[in-house]
C-alpha positions as CSV (number, residue, x, y, z in Angstrom):
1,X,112.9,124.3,85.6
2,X,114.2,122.0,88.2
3,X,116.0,119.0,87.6
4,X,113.0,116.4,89.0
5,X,111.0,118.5,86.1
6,X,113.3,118.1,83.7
7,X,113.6,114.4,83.7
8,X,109.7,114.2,84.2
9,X,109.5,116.0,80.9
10,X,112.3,114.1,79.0
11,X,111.4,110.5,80.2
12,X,107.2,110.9,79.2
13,X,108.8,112.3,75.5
14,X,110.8,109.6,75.3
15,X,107.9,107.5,76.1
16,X,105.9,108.9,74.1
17,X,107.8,108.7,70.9
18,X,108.6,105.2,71.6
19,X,105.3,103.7,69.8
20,X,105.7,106.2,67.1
21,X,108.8,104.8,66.3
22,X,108.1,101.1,66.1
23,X,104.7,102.1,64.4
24,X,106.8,103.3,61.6
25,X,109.2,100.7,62.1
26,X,106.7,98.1,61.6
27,X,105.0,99.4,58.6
28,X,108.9,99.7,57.0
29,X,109.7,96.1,57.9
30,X,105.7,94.9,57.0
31,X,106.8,92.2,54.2
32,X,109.9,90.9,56.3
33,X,109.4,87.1,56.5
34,X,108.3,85.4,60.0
35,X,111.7,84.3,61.9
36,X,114.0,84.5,64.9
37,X,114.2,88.7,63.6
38,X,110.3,89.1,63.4
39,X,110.1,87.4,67.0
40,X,113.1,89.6,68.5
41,X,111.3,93.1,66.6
42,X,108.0,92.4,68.5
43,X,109.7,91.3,71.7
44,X,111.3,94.7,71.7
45,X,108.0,96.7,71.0
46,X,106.3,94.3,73.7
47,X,108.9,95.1,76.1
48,X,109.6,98.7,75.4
49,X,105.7,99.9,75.3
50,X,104.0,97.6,76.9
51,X,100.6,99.7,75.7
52,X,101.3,98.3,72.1
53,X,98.0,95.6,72.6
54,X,95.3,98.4,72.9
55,X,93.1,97.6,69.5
56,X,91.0,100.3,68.1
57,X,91.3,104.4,67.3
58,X,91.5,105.0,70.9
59,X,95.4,103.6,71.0
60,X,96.3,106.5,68.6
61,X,96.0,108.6,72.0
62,X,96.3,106.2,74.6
63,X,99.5,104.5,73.6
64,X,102.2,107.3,74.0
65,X,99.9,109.1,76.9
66,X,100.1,105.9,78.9
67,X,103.8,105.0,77.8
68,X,104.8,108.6,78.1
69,X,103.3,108.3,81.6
70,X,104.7,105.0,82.7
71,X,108.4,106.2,81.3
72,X,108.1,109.5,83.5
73,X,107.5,107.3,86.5
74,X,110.6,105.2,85.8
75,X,112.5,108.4,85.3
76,X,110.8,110.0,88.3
77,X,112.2,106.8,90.4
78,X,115.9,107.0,88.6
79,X,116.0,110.7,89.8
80,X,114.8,110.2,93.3
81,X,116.8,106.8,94.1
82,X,120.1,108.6,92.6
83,X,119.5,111.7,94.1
84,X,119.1,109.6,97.1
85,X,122.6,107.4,96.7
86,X,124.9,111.1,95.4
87,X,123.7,112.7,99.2
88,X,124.8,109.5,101.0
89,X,128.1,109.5,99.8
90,X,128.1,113.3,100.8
């Protein structure tokens, strides 16, 4: 497996667990009271899976497929603009 493939692989796993997690997250911290953590939690989740506002059964699939996908791109761009910056200083 080549090192492009590799990071493919661990960046859309990453994403994709990503929604898992603060699925279960938020159904541990359901009865926390509205306030500045509440606000920060689902800033986090906006910002980290951007996917989170699908509505329906569909999201059970979409949500880590898409951010799965979206976070192999970024890691995709990280591998190719560092490879890039480690040959020029060759």
């Amino acid at each position: 497996m080549t090192k492009l493939r590799f990071s493919l692989l661990v960046g859309f796993l990453v994403g994709a667990i990503i929604p898992v997690f603060w699925g279960v997250l938020g159904f541990l911290l359901f009865n926390v009271p509205e306030g500045q953590f509440s606000r920060i939690y689902w800033d986090a989740v906006y910002l980290t899976c951007p996917f989170w506002r699908i509505d329906g059964e569909k999201a059970l699939i979409l949500m880590p497929l898409l951010n799965g996908s979206m976070y192999a791109i970024l890691a995709a761009f990280i591998h190719k603009s560092l490879g890039l910056r480690m040959k020029s200083k060759q």
